[in-house]
PLY file of the C-alpha trace (Angstrom):
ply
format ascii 1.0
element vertex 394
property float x
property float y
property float z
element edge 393
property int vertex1
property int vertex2
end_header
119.09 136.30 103.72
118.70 133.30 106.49
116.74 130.36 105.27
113.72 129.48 107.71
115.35 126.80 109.44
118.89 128.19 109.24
121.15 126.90 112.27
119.26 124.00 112.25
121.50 120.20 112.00
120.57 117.25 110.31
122.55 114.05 109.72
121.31 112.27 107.29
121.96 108.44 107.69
119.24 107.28 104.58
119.73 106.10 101.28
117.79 105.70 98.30
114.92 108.57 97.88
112.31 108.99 100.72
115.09 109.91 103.09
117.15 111.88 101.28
113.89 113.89 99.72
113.20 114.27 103.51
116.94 115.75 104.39
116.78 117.79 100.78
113.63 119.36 101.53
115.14 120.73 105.35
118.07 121.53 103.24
116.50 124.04 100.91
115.20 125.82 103.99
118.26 126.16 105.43
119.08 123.60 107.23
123.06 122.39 107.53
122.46 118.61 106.49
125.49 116.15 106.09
125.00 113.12 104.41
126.39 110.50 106.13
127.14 107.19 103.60
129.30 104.47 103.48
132.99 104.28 101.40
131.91 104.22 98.13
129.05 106.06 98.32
125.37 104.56 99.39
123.25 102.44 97.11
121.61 105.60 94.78
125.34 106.47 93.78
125.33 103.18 92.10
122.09 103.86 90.64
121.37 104.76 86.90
121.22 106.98 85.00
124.97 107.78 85.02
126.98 111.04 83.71
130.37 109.96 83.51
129.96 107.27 86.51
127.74 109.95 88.53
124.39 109.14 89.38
122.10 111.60 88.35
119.78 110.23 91.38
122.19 110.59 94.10
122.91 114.38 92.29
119.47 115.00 92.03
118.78 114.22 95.59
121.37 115.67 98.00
121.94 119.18 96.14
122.35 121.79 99.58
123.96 119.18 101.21
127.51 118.16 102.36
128.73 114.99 102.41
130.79 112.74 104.65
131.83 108.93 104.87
132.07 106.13 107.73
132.31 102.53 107.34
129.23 102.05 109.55
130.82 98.35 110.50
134.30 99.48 111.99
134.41 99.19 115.68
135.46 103.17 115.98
132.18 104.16 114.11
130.43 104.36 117.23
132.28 106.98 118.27
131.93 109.09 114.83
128.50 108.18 115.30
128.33 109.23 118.76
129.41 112.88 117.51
127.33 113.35 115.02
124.11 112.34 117.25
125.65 115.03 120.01
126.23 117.52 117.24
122.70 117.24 115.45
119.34 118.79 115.74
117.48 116.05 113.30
119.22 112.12 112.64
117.45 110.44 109.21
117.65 107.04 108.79
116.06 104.79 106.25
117.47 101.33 107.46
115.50 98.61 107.94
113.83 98.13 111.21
116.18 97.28 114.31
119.21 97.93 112.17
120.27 101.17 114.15
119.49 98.98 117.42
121.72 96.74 116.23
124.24 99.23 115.66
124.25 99.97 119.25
121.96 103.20 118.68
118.15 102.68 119.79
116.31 105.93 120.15
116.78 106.06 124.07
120.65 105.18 123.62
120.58 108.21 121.10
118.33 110.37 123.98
121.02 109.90 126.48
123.82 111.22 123.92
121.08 114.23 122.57
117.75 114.36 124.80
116.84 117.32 122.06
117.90 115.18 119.01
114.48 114.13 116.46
115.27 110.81 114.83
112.85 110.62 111.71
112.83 106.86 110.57
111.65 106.26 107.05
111.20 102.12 106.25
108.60 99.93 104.18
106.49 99.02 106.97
107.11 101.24 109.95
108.89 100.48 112.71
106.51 98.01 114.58
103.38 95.76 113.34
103.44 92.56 111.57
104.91 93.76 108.42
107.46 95.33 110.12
110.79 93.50 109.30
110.11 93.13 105.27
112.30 95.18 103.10
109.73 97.82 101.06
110.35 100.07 98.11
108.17 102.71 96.30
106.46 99.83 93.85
105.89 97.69 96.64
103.95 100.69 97.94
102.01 101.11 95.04
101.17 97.64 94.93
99.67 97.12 98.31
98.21 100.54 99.01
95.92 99.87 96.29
97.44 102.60 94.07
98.02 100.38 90.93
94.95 98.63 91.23
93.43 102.37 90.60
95.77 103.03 87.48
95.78 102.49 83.81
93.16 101.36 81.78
90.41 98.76 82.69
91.32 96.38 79.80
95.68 96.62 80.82
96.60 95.38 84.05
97.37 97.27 86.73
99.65 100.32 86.63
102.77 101.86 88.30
103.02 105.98 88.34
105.57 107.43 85.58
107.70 108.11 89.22
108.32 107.29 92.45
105.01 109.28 94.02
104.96 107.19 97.07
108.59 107.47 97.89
108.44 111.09 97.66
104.98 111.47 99.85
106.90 109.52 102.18
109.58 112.00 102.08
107.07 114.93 102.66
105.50 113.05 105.78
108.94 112.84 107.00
109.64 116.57 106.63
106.47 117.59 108.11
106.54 115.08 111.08
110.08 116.29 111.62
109.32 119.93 111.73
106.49 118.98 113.97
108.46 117.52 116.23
111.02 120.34 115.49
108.17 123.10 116.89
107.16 120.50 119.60
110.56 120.50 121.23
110.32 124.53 121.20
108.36 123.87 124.32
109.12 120.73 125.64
113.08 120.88 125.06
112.43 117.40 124.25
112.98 115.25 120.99
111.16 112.64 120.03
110.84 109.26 117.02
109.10 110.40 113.65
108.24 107.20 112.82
107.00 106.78 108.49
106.33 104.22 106.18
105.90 104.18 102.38
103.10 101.88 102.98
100.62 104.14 105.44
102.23 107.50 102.67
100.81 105.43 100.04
97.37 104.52 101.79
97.13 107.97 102.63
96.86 109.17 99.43
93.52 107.36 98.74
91.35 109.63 100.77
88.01 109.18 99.17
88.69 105.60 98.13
88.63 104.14 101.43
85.10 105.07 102.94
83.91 104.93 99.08
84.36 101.26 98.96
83.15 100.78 102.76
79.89 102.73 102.35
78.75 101.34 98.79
80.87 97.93 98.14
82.42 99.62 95.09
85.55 98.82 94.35
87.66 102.05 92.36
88.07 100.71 88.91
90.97 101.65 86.41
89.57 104.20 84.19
92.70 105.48 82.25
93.54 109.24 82.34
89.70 109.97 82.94
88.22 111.16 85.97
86.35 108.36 87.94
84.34 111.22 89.81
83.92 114.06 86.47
83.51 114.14 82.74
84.73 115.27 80.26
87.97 115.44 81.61
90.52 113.64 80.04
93.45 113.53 77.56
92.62 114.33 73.80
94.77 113.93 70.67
95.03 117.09 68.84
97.14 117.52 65.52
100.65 117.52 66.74
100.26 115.66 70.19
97.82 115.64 73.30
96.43 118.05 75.31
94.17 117.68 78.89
90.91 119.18 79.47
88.66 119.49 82.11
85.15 121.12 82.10
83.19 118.40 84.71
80.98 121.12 86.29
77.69 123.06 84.60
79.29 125.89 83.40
82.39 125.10 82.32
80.41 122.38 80.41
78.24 124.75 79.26
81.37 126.75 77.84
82.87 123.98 76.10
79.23 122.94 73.96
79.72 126.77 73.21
83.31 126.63 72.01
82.63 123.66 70.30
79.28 124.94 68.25
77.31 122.15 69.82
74.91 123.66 72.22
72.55 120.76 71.12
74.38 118.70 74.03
72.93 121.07 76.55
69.53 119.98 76.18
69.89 116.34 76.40
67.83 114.97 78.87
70.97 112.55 79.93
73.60 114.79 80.05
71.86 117.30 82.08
73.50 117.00 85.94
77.32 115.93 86.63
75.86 112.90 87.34
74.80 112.15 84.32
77.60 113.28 82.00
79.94 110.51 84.70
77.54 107.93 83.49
77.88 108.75 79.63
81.88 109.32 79.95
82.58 107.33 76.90
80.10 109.26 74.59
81.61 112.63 75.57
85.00 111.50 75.37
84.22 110.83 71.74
82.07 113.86 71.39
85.66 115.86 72.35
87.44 113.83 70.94
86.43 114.57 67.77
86.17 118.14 67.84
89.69 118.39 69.24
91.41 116.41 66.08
90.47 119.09 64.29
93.20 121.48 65.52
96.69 121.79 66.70
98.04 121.79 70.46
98.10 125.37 70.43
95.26 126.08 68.30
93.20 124.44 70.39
94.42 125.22 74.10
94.37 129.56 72.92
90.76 128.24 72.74
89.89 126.81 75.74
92.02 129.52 77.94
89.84 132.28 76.42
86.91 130.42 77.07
88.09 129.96 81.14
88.50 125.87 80.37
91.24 124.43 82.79
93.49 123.00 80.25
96.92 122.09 79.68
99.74 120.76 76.64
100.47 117.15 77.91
104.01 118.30 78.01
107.64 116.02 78.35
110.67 116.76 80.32
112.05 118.80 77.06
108.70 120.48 77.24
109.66 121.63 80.94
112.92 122.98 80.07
111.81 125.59 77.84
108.97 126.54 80.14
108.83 130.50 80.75
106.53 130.28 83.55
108.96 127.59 85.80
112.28 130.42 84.64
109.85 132.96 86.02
109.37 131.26 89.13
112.84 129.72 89.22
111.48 126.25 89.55
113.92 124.96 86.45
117.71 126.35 88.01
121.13 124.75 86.91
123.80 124.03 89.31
127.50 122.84 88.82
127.72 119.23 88.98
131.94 118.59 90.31
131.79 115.49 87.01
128.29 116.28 84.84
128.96 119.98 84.39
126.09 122.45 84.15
122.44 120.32 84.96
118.86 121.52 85.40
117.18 120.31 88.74
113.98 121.52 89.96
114.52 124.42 92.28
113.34 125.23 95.60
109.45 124.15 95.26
108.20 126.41 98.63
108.08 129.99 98.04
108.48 132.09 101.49
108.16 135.95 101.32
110.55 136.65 104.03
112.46 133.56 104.72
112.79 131.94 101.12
115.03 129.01 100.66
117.74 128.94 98.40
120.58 126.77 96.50
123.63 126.74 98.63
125.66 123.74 97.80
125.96 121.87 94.35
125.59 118.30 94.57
128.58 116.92 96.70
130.78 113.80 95.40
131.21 110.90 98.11
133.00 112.27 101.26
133.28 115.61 99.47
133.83 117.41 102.89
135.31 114.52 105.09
138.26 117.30 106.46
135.52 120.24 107.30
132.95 118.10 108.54
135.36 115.77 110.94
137.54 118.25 111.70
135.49 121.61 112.29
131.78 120.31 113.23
132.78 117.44 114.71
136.24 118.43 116.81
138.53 115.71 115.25
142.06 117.47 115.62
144.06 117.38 112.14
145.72 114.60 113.84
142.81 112.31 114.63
141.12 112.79 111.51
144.35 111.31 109.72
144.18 108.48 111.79
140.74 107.94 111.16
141.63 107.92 107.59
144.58 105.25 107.87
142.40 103.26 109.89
139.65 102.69 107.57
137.02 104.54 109.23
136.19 107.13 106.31
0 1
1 2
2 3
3 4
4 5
5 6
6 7
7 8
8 9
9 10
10 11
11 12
12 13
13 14
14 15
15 16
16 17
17 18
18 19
19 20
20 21
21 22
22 23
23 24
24 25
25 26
26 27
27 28
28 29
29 30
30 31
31 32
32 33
33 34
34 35
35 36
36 37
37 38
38 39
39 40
40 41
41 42
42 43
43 44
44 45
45 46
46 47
47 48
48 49
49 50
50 51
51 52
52 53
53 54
54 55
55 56
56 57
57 58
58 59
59 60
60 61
61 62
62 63
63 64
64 65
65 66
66 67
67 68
68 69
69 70
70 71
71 72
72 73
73 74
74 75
75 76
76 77
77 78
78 79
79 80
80 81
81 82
82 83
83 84
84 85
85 86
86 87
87 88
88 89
89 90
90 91
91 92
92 93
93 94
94 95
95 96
96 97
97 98
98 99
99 100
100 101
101 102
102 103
103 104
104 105
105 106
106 107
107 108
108 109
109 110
110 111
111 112
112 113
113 114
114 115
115 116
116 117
117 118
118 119
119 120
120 121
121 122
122 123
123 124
124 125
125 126
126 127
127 128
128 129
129 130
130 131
131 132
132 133
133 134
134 135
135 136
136 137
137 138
138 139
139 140
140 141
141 142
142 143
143 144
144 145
145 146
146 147
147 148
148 149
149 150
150 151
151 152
152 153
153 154
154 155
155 156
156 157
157 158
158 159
159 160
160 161
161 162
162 163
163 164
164 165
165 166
166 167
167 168
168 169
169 170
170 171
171 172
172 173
173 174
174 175
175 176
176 177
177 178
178 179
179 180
180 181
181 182
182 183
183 184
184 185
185 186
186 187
187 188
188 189
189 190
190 191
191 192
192 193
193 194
194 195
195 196
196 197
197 198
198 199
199 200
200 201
201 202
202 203
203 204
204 205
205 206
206 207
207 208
208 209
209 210
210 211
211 212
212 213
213 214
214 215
215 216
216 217
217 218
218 219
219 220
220 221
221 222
222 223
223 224
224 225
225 226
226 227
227 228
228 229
229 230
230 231
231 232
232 233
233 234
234 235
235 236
236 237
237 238
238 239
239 240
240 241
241 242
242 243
243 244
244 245
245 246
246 247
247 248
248 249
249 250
250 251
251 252
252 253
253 254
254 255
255 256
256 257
257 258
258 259
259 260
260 261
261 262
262 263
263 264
264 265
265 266
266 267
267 268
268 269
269 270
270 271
271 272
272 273
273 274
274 275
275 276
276 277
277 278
278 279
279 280
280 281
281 282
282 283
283 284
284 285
285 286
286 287
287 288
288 289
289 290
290 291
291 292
292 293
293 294
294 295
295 296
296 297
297 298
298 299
299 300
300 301
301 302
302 303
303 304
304 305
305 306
306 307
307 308
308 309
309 310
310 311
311 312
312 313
313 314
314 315
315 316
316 317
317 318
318 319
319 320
320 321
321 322
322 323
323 324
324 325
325 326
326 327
327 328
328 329
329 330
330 331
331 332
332 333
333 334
334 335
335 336
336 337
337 338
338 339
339 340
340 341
341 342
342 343
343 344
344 345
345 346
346 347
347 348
348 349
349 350
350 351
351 352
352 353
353 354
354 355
355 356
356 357
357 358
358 359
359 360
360 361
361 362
362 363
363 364
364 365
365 366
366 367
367 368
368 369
369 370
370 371
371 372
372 373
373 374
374 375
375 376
376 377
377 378
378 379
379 380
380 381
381 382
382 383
383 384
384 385
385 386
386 387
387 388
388 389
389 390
390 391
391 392
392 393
């Protein structure tokens, strides 16, 4: 069965994560993306953690894709480059802004080669405005969105997420601008610059923070894994480890005074509205707290499920792995790694009834597919691809 956006061709110039996350997501739908990197791989091959001197990050990112190399600086890149613009539906690029101008390749060089081509450019900063020409990375992000002023506790200072979330937003701006643009040039014939930053991914996830702050001069405070907006909802230590709970709204707080044999909470004047309960956080936290001690992980979340509670085991990557629901739903698969052998990934996260995506192509080595690519997408003649080679081009 076809993948959604099978016959569709991406080169994929970018490095690090937001661009390849971009490329990996059109790649699970079907699209034929080659990863374009320097000899030697680009810089997330060289980034750790390392199964016998793989990245598990450059893995991780570029399963479903095939992989070719060019030294970008060689006077006959051009022309490789040239090629691949001609050949591809969708160019990805991650440089920093100007750097494919410099290269000789400005958008309306690259609409002369490919009128139809979409060029999605991922960068810190976007690719105009004052902040334009500083490098930017996912904590950088964090930091000046506001994000990690919002996280951890109000006595720690501020916080970074357990992951990259703003590289990875940026990555799923890029994929939906590019399919935008993708539908877009269905009638227009046309392609056109996807232009995203990490910083404006990471703003964007604020939402309710911004006007918040403009309307009442409150500033969002740190408040830990509690709920700035809801209570209870928060992490609790059981037994064995933690579970998360969340009963914010009148009758799933009225279910959890139930479970918990104190329906004297219910007819306290100050924890009567949502409101309220938000303002006396702290006392409810203990108030949980206390009565969740008393029992085990799973003791405690059988419980709350048969009560209708949203709840959940605070669970670790281990944790994941033995997951039934994610085998169910094939969201845990293991692919053949050409060095690491057998390795779990997370599988194809968008479920489509009649067009679902799928795992074509393990994780490619550096310039895996140099012959096929060069050779059969690109029309190098066995010849000219040899001489490519002995001149340092690949």
């Amino acid at each position: 069965m076809l993948g959604p956006l099978d016959g569709i061709k991406v080169v994929d110039l970018s490095r690090f994560i937001s661009g390849p996350y971009c490329g990996l997501l059109l790649a699970d739908m079907g699209a034929e993306v080659v990863k374009v990197e320097k000899k030697g791989g680009e810089d997330t091959r060289h980034a750790p953690p390392f199964v016998k001197e793989d990245s598990l990050y450059a893995a991780s990112l570029n399963r479903n894709k095939r992989a070719i190399t060019l030294d970008f600086r060689h006077e006959l890149a051009g022309e490789v480059l040239t090629r691949l613009f001609k050949w591809a539906d969708i160019i990805i690029e991650n440089f920093r802004p100007g750097t494919l101008e410099k290269m000789g390749f400005s958008p309306e060089v690259i609409h002369e080669i490919n009128p139809r081509a979409i060029i999605t450019r991922c960068s810190g900063f976007g690719q105009n405005g004052p902040y334009s020409s500083r490098p930017g990375f996912d904590a950088i992000g964090q930091a000046m969105s506001g994000l990690m002023s919002m996280t951890g506790r109000e006595e720690d200072p501020p916080l970074l997420s357990g992951t990259f979330v703003v590289d990875y937003a940026t990555g799923l701006h890029a994929a939906v601008g590019t399919l935008s643009a993708l539908y877009r040039r269905n009638e227009t014939g046309k392609g056109q610059v996807v232009d995203v930053s990490l910083y404006e991914s990471a703003v964007s996830m604020l939402v309710a923070a911004i006007p918040t702050y403009y309307l009442t001069g409150q500033l969002p405070q740190r408040v830990g894994n509690g709920d700035r907006y809801a209570a209870p909802v928060n992490a609790y230590k059981a037994k064995d480890g933690w579970i998360y709970l969340s009963a914010p709204n009148n009758g799933l707080w009225k279910k959890l005074c139930e479970l918990m044999k104190r329906e004297d909470l219910l007819g306290l004047p100050h924890l009567k509205t949502e409101a309220d309960r938000v303002e006396h956080k702290k006392e409810l936290d203990e108030i949980v707290q206390k009565w969740v001690s008393t029992y085990t992980k799973e003791e405690v979340l059988n419980l709350l499920i048969q009560k209708g509670i949203p709840c959940a085991p605070v669970q670790n990557i281990d944790d994941l792995l033995q997951d039934s629901h994610l085998k169910d739903r094939e969201q845990i698969v293991y692919l053949e790694h050409p060095t690491a052998g057998k390795m779990p990934l997370s599988g194809v996260t968008i479920k489509l009834s009649d067009t679902p995506g799928k795992i074509r192509y393990n994780p490619p080595l550096v310039g895996q597919n140099n012959e096929e690519i060069y050779q059969n997408e690109l029309g190098y003649s066995k010849y000219e691809f040899n001489q490519l080679k002995a001149k340092g081009v690949l």
